[in-house]
Backbone as a ProteinNet text record, in pm:
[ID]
protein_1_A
[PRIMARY]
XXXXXXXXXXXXXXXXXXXXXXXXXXXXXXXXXXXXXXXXXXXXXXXXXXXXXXXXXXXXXXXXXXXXXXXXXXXXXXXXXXXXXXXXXXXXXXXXXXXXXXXXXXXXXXXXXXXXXXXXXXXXXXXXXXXXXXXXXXXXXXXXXXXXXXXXXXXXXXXXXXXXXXXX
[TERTIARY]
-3115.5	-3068.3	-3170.6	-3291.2	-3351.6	-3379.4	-3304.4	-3258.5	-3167.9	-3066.5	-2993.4	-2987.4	-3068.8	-3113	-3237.2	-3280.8	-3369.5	-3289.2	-3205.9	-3104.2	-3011.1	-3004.4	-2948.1	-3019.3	-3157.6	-3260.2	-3275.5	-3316	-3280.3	-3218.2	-3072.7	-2963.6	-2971.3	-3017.6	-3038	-3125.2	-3239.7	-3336.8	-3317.3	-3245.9	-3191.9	-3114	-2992.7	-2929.6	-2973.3	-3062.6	-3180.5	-3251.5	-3305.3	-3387.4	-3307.8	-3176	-3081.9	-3035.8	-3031.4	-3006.1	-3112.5	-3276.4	-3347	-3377.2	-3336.9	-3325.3	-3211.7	-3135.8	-3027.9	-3092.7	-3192	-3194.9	-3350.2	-3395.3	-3523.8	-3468	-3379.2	-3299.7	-3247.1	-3197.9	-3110.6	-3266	-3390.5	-3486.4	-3550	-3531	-3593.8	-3534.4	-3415.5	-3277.2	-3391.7	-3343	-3346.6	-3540.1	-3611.1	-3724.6	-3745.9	-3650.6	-3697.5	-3600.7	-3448.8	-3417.2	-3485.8	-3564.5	-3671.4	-3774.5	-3845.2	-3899.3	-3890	-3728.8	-3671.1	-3688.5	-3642.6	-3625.5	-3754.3	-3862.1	-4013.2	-4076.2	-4024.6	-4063.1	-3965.3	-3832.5	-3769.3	-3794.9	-3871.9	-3926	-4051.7	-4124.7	-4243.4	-4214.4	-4126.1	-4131.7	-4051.8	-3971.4	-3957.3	-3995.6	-4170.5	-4235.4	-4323.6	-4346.6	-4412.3	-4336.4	-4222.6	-4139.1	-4110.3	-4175.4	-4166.7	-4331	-4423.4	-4536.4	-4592.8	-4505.1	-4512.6	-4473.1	-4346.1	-4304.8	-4326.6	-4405.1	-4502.5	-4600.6	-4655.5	-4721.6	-4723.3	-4560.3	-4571.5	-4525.1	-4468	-4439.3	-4529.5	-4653.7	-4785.3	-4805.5	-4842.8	-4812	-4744	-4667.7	-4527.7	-4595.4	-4631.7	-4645.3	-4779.5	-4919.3	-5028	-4973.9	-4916.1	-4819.8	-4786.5	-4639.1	-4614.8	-4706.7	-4807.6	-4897	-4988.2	-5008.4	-5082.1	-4979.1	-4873.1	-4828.8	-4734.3	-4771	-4756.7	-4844.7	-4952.3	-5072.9	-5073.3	-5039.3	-5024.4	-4971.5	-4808.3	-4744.1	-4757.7	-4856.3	-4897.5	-5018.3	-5039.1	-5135.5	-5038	-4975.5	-4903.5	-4857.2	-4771.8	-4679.5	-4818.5	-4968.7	-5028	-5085.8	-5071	-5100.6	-4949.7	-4904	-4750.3	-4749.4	-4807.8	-4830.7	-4920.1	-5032.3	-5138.8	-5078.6	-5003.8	-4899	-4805.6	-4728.9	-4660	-4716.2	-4844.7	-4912.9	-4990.7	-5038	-5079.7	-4941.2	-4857.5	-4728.1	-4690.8	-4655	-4660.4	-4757.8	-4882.1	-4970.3	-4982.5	-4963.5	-4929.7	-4800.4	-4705.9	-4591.7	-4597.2	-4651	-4727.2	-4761.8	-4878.4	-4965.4	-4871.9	-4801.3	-4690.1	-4632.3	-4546	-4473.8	-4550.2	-4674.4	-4755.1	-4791.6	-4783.7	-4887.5	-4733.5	-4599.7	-4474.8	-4434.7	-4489.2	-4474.3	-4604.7	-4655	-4765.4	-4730.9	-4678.7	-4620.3	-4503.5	-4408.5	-4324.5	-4381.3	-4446.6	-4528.5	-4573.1	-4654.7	-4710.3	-4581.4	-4474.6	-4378.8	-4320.9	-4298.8	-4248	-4331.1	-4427.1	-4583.4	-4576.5	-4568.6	-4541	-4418.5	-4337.1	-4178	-4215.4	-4234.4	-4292	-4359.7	-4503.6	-4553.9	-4490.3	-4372.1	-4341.1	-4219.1	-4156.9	-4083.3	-4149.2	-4246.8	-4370.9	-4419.9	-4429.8	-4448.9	-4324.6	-4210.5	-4106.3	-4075.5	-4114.5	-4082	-4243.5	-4338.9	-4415	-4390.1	-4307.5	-4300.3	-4204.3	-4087	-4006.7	-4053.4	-4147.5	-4208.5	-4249.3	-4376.8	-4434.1	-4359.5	-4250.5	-4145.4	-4080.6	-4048.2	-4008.5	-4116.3	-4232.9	-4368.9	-4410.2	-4349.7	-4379.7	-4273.3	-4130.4	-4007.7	-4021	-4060.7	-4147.1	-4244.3	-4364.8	-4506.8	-4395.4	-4331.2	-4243.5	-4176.4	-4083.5	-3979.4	-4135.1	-4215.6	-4323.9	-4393	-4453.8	-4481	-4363	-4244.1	-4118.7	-4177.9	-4173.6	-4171.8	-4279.5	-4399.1	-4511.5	-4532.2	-4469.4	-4442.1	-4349.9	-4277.2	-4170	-4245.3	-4321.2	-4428	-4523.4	-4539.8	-4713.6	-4552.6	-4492	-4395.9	-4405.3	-4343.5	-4296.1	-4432.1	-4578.5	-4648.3	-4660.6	-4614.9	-4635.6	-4559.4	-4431.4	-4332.7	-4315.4	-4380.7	-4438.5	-4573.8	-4610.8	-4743.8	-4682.9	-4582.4	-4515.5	-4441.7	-4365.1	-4330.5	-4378.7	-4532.9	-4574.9	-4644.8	-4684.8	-4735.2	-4622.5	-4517.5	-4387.4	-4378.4	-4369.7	-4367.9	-4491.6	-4607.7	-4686.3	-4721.7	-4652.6	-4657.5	-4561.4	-4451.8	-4336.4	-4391.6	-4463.8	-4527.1	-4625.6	-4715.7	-4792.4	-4743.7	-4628.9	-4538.4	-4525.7	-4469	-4343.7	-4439.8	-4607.3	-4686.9	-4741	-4790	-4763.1	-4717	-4577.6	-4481.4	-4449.1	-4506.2	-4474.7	-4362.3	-4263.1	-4109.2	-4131.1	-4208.3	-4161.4	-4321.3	-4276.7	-4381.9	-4466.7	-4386.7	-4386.8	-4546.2	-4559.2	-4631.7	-4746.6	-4769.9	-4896.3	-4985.1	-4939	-5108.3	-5144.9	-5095.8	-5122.6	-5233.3
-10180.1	-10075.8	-9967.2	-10012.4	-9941.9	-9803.8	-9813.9	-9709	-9647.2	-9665.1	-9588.2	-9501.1	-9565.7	-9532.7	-9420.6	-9391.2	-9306.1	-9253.5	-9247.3	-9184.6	-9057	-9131.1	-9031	-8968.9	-9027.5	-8955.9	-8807.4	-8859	-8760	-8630.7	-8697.7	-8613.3	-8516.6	-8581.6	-8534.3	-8394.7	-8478.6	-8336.5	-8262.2	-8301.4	-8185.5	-8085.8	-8119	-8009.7	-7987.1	-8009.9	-7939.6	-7833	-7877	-7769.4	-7673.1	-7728.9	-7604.7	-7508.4	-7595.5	-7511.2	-7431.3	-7470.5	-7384.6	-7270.9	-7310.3	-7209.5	-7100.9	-7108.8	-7021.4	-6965.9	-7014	-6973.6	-6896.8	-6925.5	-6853.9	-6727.6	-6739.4	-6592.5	-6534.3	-6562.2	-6478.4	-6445.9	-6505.7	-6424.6	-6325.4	-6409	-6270.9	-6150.8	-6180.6	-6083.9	-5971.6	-6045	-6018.3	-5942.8	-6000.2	-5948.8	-5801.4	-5810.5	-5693.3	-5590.8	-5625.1	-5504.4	-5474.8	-5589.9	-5562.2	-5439.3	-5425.8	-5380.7	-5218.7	-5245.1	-5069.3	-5060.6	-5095.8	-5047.5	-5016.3	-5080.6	-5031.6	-4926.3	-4950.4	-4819.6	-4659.3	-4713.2	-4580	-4546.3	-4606.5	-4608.6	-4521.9	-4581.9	-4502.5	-4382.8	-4329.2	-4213.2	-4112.3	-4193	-4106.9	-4101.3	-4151.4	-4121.2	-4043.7	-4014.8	-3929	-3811.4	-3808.8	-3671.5	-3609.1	-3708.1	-3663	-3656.3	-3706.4	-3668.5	-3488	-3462.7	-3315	-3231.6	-3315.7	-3203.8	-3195.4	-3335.1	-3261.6	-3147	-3160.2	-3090.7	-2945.5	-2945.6	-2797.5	-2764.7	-2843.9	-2766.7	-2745.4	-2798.3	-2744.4	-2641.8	-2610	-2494.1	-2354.7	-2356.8	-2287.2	-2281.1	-2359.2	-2352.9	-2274.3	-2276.2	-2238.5	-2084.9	-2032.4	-1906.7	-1859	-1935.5	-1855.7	-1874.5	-1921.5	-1871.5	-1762.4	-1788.3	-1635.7	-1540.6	-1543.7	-1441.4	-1403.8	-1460.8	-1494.9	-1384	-1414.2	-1324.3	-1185.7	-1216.3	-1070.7	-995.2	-1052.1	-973.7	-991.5	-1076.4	-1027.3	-910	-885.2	-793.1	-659.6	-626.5	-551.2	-504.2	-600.1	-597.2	-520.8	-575.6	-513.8	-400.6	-333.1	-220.8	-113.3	-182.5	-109.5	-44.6	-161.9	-150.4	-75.5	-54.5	92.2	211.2	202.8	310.9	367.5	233.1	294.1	353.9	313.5	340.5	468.5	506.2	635.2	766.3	692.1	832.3	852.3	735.3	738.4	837.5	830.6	882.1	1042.8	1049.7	1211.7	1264.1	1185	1233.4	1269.2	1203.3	1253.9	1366.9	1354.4	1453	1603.1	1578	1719.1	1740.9	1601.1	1656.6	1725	1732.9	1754.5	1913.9	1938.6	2017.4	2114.8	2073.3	2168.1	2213.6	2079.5	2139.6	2256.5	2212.9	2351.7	2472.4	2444.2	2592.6	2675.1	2542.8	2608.8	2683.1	2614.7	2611.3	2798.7	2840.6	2955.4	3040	2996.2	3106.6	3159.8	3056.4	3078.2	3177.8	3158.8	3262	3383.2	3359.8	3520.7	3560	3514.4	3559.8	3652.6	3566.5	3621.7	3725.5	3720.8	3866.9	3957	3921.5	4067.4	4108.3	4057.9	4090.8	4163.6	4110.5	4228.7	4345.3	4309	4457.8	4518.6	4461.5	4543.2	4632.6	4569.5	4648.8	4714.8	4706.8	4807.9	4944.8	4905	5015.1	5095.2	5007.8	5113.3	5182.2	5132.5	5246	5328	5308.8	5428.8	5534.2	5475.8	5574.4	5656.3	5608.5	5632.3	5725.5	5753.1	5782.8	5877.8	5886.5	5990.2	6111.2	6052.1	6172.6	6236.7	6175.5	6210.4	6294.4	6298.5	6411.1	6483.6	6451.5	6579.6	6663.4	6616	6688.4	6772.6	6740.6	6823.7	6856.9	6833.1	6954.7	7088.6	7022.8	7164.6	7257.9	7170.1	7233.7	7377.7	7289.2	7372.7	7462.2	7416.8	7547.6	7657.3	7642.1	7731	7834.1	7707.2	7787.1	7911.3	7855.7	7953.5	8039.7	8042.3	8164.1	8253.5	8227.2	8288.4	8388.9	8368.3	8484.7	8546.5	8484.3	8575.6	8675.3	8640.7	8742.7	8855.9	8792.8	8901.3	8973.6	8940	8988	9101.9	9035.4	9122.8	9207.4	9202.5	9330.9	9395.9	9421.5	9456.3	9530.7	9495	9589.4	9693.6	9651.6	9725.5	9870.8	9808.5	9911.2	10003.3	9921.8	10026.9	10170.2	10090.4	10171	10277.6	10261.2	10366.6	10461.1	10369.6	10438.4	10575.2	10528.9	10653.7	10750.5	10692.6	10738.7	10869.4	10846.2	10887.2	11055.3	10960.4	11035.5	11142.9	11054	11172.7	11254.4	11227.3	11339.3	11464.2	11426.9	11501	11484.3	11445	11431.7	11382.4	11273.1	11244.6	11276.6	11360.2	11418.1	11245.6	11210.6	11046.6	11004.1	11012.1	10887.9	10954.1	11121.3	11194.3	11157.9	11128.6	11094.8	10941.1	10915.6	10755.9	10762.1
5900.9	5822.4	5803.3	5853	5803.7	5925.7	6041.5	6151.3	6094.8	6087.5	5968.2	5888.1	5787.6	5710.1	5700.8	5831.5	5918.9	5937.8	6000.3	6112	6001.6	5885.8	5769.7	5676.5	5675.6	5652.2	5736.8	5892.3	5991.5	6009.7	5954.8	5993.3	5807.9	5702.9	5584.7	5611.1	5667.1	5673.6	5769.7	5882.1	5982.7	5882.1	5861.8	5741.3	5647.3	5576.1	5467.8	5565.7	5689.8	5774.8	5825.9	5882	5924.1	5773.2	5679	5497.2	5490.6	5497	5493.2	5591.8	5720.1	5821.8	5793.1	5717.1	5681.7	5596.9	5455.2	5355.9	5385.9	5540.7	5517.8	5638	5705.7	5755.8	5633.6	5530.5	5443.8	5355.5	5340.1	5272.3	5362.3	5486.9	5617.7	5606.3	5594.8	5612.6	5420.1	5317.3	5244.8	5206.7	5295.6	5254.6	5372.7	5494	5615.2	5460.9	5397.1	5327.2	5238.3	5182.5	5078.8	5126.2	5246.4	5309.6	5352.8	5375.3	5380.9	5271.6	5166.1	5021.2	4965.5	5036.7	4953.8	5099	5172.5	5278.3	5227.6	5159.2	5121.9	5051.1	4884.9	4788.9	4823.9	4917.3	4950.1	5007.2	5100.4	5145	5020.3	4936	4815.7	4737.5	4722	4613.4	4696.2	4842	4905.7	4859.9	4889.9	4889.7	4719.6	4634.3	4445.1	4471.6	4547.6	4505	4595.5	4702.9	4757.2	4629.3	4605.4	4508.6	4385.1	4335.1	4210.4	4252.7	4403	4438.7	4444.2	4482.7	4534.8	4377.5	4291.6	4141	4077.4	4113.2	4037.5	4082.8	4221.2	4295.4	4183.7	4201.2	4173.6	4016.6	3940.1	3805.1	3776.6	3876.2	3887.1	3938.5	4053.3	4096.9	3965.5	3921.6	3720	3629.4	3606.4	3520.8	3568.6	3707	3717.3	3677.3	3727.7	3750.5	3605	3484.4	3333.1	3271.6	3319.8	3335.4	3334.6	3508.1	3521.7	3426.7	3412.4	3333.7	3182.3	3140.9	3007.1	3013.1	3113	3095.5	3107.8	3204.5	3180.6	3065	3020.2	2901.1	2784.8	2813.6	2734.7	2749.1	2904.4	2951.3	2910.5	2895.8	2838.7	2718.1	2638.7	2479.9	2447.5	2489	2525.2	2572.8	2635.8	2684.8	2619.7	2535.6	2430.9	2335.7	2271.7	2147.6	2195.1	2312.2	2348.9	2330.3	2406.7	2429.3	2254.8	2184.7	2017.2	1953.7	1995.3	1907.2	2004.7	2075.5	2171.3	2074.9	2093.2	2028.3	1869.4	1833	1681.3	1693.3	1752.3	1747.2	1762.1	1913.5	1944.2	1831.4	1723.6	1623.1	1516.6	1482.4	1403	1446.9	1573.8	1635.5	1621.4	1617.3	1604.3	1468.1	1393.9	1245	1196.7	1240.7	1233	1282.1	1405.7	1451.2	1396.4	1343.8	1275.2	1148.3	1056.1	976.7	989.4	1095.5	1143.5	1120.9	1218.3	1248.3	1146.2	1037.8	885.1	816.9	840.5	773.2	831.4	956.3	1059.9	987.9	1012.9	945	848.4	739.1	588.8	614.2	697.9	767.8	772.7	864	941.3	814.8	761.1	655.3	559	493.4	371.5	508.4	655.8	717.7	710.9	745.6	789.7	643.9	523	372.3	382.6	390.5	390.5	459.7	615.9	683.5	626.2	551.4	519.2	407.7	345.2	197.3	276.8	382.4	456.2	466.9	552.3	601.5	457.7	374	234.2	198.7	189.1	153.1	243.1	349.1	471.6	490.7	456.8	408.7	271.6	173.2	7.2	80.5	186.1	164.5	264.7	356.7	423.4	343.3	236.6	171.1	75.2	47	-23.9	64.6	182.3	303.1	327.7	319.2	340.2	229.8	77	-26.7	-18.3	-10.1	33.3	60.8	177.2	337	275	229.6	151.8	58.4	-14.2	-144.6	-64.7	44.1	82.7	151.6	187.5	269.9	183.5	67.1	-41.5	-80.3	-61.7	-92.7	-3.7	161	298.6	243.3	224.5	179.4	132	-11.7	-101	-70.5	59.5	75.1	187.6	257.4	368.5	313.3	208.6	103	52	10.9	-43	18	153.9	308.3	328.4	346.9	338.6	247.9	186.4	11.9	50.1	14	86.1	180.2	288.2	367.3	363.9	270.4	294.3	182.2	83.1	-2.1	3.2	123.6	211.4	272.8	345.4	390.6	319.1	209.5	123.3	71.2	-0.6	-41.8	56.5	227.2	314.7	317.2	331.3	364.1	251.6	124.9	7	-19.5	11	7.8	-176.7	-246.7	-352	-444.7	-592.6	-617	-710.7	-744.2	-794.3	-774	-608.7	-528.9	-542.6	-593.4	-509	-569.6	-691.2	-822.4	-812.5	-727	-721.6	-593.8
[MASK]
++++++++++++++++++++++++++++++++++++++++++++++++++++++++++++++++++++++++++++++++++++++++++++++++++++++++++++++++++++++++++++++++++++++++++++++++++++++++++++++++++++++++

């Protein structure tokens, strides 16, 4: 019995060895997919470690370029605060002018009433230049009448015609 008893021993561990020959293909099986799965694992932690890469990239790129445009933005703000303080200044520099023109105004208004007194003040010494002129005629007149008279007077006494004139 004790062939047998070998013999089913035998045939025991033959199908335990053919069980484990199944069960060490299904870990073969199971360790080659194991294998893709840590080879796909690896090429997709290659392909997350590029692209942490290139997002640092890209993140080092937008912060410069963060930069940049904060500098800008602060070359802007100098720009604004210059054209602001120009624009002041112009509004300041217009209220003044208005300021002037209002003053000129006022000027030429006390001239434009001065000129008209002048003028007022210049027809007043005219109408008393006429007057004048009239006044000094008035002894030509009598001075030219009196040449007149005169002379008819000599005349008169010349001629003897009037006995009146002779004792004069």
């Amino acid at each position: 019995m004790k062939a047998r008893e070998f013999e089913d021993r035998v045939k025991e561990l033959a199908s335990k060895e053919n069980k484990f020959k199944v069960k060490v293909k299904e870990l073969d099986s199971k360790v080659k997919q194991h294998e893709g799965c840590v080879k796909e694992h690896q090429s997709k932690e290659r392909e997350f470690e590029d692209r942490v890469k290139e997002l640092a990239s890209k993140e080092d790129k937008f912060k410069v370029k963060v930069k940049e445009l904060d500098s800008k933005e602060k070359q802007h703000e100098g720009r604004v605060k210059e054209h602001q303080s120009k624009e002041k200044e112009f509004e300041d520099r217009v209220k003044e002018l208005e300021s002037k023109e209002n003053k000129f105004k006022v000027k030429v208004k006390e001239l434009d009433l001065k000129e008209k007194q002048f003028e007022g003040e210049v027809k007043e010494l005219e109408s008393k230049l006429n007057r004048f002129d009239g006044q000094l005629k008035e002894p030509e007149l009598r001075w030219i009448q009196y040449e007149a008279l005169m002379k008819y007077i000599n005349e008169e006494k010349d001629s003897g015609k009037c006995s009146y004139f002779l004792f004069i």
